[in-house]
N, C-alpha and C positions, 0 to 999 in steps of 0.2 A: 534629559541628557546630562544636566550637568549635575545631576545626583549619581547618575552612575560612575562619573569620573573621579568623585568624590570618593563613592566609595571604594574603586577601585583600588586608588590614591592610600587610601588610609591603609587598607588591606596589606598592599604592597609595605605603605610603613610598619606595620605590627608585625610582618613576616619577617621584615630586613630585622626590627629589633630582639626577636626570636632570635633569630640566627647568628645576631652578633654575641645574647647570651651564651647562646651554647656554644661559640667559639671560646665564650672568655671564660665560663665552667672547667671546659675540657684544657684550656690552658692551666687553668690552678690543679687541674687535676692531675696533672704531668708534672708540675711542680711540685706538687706533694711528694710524686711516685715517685720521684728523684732523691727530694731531700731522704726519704725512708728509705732507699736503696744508699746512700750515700752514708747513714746512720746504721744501716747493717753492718757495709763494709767496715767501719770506724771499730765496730764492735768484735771483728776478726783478729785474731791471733795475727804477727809479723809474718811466718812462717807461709801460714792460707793466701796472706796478701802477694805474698812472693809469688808463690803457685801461681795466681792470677795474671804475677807480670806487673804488679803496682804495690806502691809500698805507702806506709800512712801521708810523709809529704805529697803524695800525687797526691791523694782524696782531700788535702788541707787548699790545695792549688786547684782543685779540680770544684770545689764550693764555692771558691774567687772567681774561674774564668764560666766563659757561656758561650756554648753549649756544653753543657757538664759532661753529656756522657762523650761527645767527640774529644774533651782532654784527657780523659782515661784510654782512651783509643791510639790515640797519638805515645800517648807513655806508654802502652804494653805494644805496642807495636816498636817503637826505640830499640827498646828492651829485650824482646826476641830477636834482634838482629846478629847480637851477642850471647844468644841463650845458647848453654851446651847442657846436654841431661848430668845429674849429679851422678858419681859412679856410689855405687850400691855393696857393699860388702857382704858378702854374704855368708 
């Protein structure tokens, strides 16, 4: 009997430490896909970022605060409040 709970026990532990792996994997991995989203926009023209609704200081501010992409959300949403379409000459 008390082998079985043994190894139950153990089982239970190697499955919990699995699982804390791949939580803390997939965390670095959202961290990655961040900082490379983060370094794409960096890599955008003023103009594009405009378009977006966020300008180079949001993404300078937005690499300081956490949750990244919720401080990008919070500024193009601001932003749009005041948004009018540009008039177009044509």
């Amino acid at each position: 009997m008390t082998t079985i709970f043994a190894t139950e026990s153990t089982t239970s532990l190697v499955s919990g430490a699995f699982a804390a792996l791949g939580r803390g994997l997939r965390t670095l991995q959202r961290r990655r896909d961040q900082r490379l989203a983060m370094h794409a926009l960096m890599a955008m023209d003023p103009s594009r970022l405009d378009d977006l609704g966020i300008d180079i200081q949001d993404i300078h501010h937005a690499f300081a605060a956490q949750p990244v992409g919720q401080r990008l959300g919070q500024r193009r949403q601001a932003r749009s409040i005041g948004w009018t379409p540009n008039a177009v000459a044509a």
